[in-house]
Structure formats: structure tokens, C-alpha cells
N, C-alpha and C positions, 0 to 999 in steps of 0.2 A: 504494500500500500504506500502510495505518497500523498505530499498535499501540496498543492502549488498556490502561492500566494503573493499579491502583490505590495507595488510602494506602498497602498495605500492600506495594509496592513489585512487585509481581507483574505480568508483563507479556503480553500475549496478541496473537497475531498472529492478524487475520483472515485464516482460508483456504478452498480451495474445499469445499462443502456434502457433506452425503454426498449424491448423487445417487438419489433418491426419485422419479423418472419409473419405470413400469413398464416395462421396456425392452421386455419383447417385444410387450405391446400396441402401443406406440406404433410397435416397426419394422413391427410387422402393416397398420397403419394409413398411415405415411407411405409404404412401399413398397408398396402393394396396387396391383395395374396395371390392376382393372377401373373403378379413381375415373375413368382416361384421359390420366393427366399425362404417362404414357409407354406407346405401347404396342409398342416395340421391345425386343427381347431380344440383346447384344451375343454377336459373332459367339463359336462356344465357343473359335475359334481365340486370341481372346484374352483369354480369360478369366485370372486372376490369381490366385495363392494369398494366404490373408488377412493371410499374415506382410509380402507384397507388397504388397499395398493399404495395410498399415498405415504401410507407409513414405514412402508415397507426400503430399505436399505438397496441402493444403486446393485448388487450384488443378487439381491434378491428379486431383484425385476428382471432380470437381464436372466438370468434361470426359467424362471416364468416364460418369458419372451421367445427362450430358445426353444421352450415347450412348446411355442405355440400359440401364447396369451397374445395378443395382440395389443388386449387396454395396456397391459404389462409396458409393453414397448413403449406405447403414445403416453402413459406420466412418466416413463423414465428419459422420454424425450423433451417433454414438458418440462420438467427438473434443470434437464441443460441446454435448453434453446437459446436461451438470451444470451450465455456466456460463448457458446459455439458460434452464434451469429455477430457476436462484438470481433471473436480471435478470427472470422472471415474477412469482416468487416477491414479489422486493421492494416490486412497483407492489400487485398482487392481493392479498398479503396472505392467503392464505386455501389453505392448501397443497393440499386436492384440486381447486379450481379452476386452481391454479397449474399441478399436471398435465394441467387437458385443455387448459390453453391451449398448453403447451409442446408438446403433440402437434400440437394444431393448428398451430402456427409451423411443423414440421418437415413437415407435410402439408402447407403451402401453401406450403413451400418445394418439395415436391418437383413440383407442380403448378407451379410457376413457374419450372425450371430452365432450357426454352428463351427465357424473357425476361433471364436473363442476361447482362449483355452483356461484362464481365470486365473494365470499366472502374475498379471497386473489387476488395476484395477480398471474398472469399467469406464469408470470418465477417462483414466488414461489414454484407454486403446480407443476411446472417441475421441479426443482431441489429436489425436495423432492421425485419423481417419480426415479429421476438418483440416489440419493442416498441410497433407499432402492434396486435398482436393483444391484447397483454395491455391496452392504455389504453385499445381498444373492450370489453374486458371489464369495464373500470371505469366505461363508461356507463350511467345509466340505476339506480345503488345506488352508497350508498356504504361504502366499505371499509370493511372492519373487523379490528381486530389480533386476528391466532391466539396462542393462548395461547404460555407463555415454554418449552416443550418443541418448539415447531417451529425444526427446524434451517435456517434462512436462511440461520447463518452461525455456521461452528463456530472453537471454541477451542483450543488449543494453549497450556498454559502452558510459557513459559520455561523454569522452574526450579520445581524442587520437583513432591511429589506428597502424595497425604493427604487426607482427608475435608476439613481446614479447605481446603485451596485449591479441591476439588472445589465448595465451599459458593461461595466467592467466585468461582470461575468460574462459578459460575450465577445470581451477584449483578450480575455484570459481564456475561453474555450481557442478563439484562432489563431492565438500565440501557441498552445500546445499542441493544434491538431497538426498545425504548421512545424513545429518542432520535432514532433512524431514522424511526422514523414517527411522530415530530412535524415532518419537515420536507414540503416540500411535494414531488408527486409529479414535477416537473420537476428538482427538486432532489435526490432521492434518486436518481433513476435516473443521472446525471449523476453523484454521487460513486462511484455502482456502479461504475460501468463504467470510470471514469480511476485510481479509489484501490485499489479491489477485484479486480478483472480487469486492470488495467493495458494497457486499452486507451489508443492515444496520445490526446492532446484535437483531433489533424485527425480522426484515425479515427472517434470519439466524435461528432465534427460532424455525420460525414458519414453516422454512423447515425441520427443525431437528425434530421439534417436540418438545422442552425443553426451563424451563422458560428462560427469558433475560439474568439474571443473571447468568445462567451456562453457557451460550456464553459468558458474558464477562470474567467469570472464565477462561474457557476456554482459550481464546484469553491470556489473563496476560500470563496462566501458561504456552501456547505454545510458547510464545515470550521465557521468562525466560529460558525454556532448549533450544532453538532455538538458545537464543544468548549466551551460555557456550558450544554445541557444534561448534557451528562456531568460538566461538574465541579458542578453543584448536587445531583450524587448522590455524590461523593465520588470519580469517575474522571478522570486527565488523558489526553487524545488529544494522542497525540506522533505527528507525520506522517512518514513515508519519501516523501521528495520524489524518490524514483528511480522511485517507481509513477506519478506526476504528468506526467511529460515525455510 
């Protein structure tokens, strides 16, 4: 987690996106059993109410899922939509591509459920799923930044309320989204996922695919250009090293 805040003393926490995926297309899409990713229907004897399923542990869906359940699938996709659509969001650059790539990630997750093998964890091997679909999305063109009204990453001031801060909160959303994508896309994805989502840096590895140690590389180095462009615009990035671990 970081907080970026400026001259004027105003401090803002990054948090998670409003979630902008069309839900019901994409559950139409990821759960549809004529693709063939599953073509079992879980027995109705043990079918679940959704207060049930909700409480139910990422691990424990994903079991479910592979049996068969379908609801299983669509709250365990519900659970990580917003976060899977922000980490597309960041690479792509480009928000209604960012949606069909999130659908795609959640489609070829559910097409992939019996490869599973529960050796990680379930959001891991789904963000590793988003992140190789979105960085083939980025072949072949190169990105380009959406204007300063796409919510990638919304704001929360501290204190205070008012047109003037409303102004500086929208100074400081494209001072960072602009800062953001000056850095490189191995590098961006990488503070995503350790400062933002507070994923751990083995975790982050192990969706990247790369030792510890190059995440924590990583992370240093994205901090370090993150906070000299933000302060040549007037904003200091002050770090929560409890998001880091």
C-alpha cells in the first residue's frame, strides 16, 4: 500500500477500482458449458445457497467448480473481478480492451480448472492467467494512455471535502496515472500487485513466474522512479511498508 500526497498537505490512499467488467456478460461467457470446459452439472443433492458459497474459502470454490458447480465458479469470480480487471487494466491501458481481456482471463480460467493442481493458490494461478492474457494483448501495438477520467485507481481523500480538494484530487489522480505509465510494463505490474493488492513478493513470484528477489528489485526500483516523477509534479509518495511484506 502507498499514499501519495501533496504541497498542500492532502493525502490519498490508493484503493480498489470501481469495478467496470460487465458482470453479467462476462458470467454468460466464463460459465457457458457449451465452450466444453465442463460439461458436468453437480449432483442437486448438493447444491449450496449463495449466502453458503459466499463463505466459502477461494480453495473451496475452485473444488466445487472443478466438480462442476458453476455458481461455485461465478462468486469465486465475483470475489476477484475488480482486482483482475484493475492488474489488466494497468498493462493494457485502454479500458474496453481491458474488459474483454478480463473476461477472457476468467474464460480460460474456467476452461483450465481441471489443470489445476492446488499446489499454489487459486488467486495465484488466476493472476498469472490475467497477466499472461493481458501482455499477449500488448503484442503486436503499442499502448496507449486513456485519458485522466478512466478509473484504474481511485481516490479517497483523508480529510477534508470541497471543490478545491475535489480539483487537487484530480491533479493528483493524473500526476500518478501519468507517473504509472512512465514506468516500464514489468515494472508497473510488479508494484501493482505487492503495493496495491498487497499481494506477498513469494506470491507475486510465483504469479510472475521470477525469483523473490526480482520482485523485490522490482518493487525498490518502481518506488524510486515513482517517487522523482511524482515529486517533479509537486506530489511526495510516502510508502506503507505493511503492503510490501
Amino acid at each position: 500500500m502507498f499514499l501519495v500526497s501533496s504541497n498542500a498537505s492532502s493525502s490519498y490512499r490508493v484503493q480498489d477500482p470501481v469495478p467496470l467488467v460487465d458482470s453479467v456478460r462476462t458470467l454468460e461467457s466464463a460459465c457457458a458449458y457449451e465452450h466444453g470446459a465442463l460439461d458436468r452439472s453437480p449432483d442437486s443433492r448438493t447444491r449450496m445457497a449463495p449466502a453458503e458459497l459466499n463463505a466459502l474459502s477461494d480453495r473451496e470454490l475452485v473444488d466445487r467448480a472443478t466438480g462442476g458447480d458453476k455458481e461455485a465458479f461465478c462468486v469465486w469470480m465475483r470475489r476477484h473481478e475488480p482486482k483482475v480487471f484493475r492488474l489488466i487494466f494497468h498493462i493494457v491501458r485502454r479500458r474496453a480492451e481491458a474488459e474483454e481481456l478480463a473476461q477472457e482471463a476468467f474464460v480460460r480460467a474456467y476452461r483450465a480448472l481441471g489443470q489445476f493442481d492446488g499446489r499454489s493458490e487459486p488467486f495465484t494461478w488466476l493472476y498469472r492467467i490475467a497477466v499472461n492474457v493481458a501482455l499477449n494483448g500488448l503484442r503486436g501495438r503499442k499502448a496507449q494512455a486513456e485519458d485522466i477520467d478512466d478509473p484504474r485507481l481511485s481516490f479517497t481523500a483523508a480529510e477534508g471535502s470541497g471543490s478545491a480538494h475535489e480539483i487537487e484530487r484530480r491533479q493528483l489522480y493524473a500526476a500518478l496515472a501519468t507517473s504509472l505509465d512512465s514506468l516500464s510494463d514489468t515494472l508497473r505490474v510488479t508494484l501493482l500487485l505487492v503495493c496495491v493488492d498487497g499481494v506477498s513478493q513469494q506470491d507475486a513470484a510465483r504469479i510472475l513466474g521470477i525469483p523473490e528477489g526480482t520482485v523485490a528489485w522490482r518493487v525498490h526500483e518502481a518506488r524510486r522512479k515513482l517517487r522523482l516523477l511524482l515529486s517533479e509534479q509537486g506530489f511526495e509518495l510516502v510508502v506503507d511498508e505493511r503492503g510490501s511484506k
